[in-house]
Backbone as a chain_set.jsonl record, in Angstrom:
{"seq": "XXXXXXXXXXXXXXXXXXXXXXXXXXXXXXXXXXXXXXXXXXXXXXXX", "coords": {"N": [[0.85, -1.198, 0.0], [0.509, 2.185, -0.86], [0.562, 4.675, 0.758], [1.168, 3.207, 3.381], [3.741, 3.208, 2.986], [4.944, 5.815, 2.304], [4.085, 6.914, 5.161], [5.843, 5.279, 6.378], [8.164, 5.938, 5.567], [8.274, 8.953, 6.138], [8.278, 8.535, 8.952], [10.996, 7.841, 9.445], [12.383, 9.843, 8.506], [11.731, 11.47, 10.322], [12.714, 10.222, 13.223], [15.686, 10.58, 12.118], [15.762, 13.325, 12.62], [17.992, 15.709, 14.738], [18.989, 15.237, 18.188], [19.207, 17.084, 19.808], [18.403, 20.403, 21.571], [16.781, 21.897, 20.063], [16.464, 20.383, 17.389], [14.922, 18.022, 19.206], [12.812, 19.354, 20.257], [11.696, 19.829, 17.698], [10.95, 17.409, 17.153], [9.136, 16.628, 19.079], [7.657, 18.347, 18.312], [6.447, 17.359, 15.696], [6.07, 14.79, 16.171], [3.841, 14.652, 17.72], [1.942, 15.728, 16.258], [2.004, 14.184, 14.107], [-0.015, 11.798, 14.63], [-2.325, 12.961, 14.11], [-2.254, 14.155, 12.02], [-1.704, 11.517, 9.923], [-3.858, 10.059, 10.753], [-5.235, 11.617, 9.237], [-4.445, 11.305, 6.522], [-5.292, 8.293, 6.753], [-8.247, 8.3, 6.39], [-9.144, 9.563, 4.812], [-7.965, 8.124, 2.67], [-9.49, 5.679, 2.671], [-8.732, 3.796, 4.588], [-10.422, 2.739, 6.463]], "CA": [[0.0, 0.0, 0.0], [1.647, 3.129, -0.948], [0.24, 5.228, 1.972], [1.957, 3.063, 3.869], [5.79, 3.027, 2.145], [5.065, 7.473, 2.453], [4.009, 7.223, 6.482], [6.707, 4.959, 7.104], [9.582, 7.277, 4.767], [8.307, 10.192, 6.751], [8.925, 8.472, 10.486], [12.124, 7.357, 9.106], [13.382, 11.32, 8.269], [11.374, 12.141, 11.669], [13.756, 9.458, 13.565], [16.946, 11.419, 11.782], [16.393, 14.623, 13.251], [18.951, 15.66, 15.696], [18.613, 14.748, 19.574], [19.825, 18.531, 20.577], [17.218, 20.884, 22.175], [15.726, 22.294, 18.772], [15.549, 18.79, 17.143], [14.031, 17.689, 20.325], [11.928, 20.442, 20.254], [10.926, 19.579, 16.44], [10.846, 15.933, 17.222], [8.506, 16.179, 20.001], [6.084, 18.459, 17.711], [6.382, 16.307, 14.568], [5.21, 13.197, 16.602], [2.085, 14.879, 18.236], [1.257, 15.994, 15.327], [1.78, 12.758, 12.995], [-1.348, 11.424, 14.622], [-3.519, 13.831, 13.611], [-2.101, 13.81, 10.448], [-1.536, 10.003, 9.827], [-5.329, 9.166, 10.955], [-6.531, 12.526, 8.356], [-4.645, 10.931, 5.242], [-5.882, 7.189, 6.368], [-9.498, 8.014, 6.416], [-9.011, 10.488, 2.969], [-7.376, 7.061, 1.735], [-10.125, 4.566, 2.662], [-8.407, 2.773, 5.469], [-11.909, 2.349, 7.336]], "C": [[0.883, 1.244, 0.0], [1.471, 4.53, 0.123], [1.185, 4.79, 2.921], [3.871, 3.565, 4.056], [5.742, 5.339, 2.563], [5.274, 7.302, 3.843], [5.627, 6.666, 6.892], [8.186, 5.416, 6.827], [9.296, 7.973, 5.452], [8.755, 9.435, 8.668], [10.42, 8.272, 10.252], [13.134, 8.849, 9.129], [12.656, 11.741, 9.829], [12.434, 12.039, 12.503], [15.175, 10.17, 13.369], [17.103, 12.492, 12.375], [16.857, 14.735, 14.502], [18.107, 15.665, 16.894], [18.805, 16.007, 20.372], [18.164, 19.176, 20.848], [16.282, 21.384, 21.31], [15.278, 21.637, 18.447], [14.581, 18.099, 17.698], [12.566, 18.195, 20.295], [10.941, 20.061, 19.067], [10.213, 18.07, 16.454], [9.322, 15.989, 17.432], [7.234, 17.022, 18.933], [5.224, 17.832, 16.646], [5.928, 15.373, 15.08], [4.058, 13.312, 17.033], [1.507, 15.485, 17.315], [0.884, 14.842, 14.131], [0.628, 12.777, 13.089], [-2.17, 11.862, 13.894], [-3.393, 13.224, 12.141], [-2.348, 12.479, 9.353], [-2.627, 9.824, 9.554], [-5.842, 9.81, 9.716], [-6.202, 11.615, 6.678], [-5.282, 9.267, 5.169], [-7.179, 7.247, 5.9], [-9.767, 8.915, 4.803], [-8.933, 8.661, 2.253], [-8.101, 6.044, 1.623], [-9.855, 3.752, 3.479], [-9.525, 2.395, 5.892], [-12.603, 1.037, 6.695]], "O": [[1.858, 1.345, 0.746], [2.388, 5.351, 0.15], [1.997, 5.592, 3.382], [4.692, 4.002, 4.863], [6.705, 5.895, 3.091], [6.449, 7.441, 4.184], [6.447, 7.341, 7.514], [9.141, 5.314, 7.597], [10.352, 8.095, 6.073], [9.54, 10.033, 9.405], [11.086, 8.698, 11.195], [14.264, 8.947, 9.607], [13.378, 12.506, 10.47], [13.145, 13.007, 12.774], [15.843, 10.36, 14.386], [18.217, 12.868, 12.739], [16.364, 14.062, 15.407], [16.91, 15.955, 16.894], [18.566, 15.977, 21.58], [17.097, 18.674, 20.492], [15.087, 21.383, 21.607], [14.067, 21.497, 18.617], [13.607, 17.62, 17.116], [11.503, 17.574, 20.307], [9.723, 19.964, 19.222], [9.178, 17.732, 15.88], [8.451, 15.661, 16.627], [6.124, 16.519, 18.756], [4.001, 17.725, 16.55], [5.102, 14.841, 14.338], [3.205, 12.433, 16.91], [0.361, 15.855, 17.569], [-0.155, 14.693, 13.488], [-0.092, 13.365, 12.282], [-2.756, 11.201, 13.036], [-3.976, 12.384, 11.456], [-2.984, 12.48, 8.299], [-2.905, 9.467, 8.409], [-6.642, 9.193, 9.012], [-7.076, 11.309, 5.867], [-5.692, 8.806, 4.104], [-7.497, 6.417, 5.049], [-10.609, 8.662, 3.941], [-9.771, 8.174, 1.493], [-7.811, 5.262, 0.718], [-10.56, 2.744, 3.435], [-9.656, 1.224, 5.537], [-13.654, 0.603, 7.166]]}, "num_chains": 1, "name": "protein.A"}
């Protein structure tokens, strides 16, 4: 599924960004935000 192969390329460059207090910083908003995101393109995509 090519939804998939995208979500799991984008945790993959998430994962890369640096561990310092900005990265951190970006990390931590990039992951509480995935969700959102993640669930909006499954249900666009038909996962349900």
């Amino acid at each position: 599924m090519a939804d998939s192969s995208f979500l799991l390329s984008t945790i993959s460059l998430a994962q890369m960004e640096p561990t310092g207090s900005k990265g951190g910083t970006w990390k931590a908003m990039g992951v509480s935000n995935f969700g959102g995101w993640a669930l909006t393109i499954w249900v666009f995509g038909g996962g349900s």
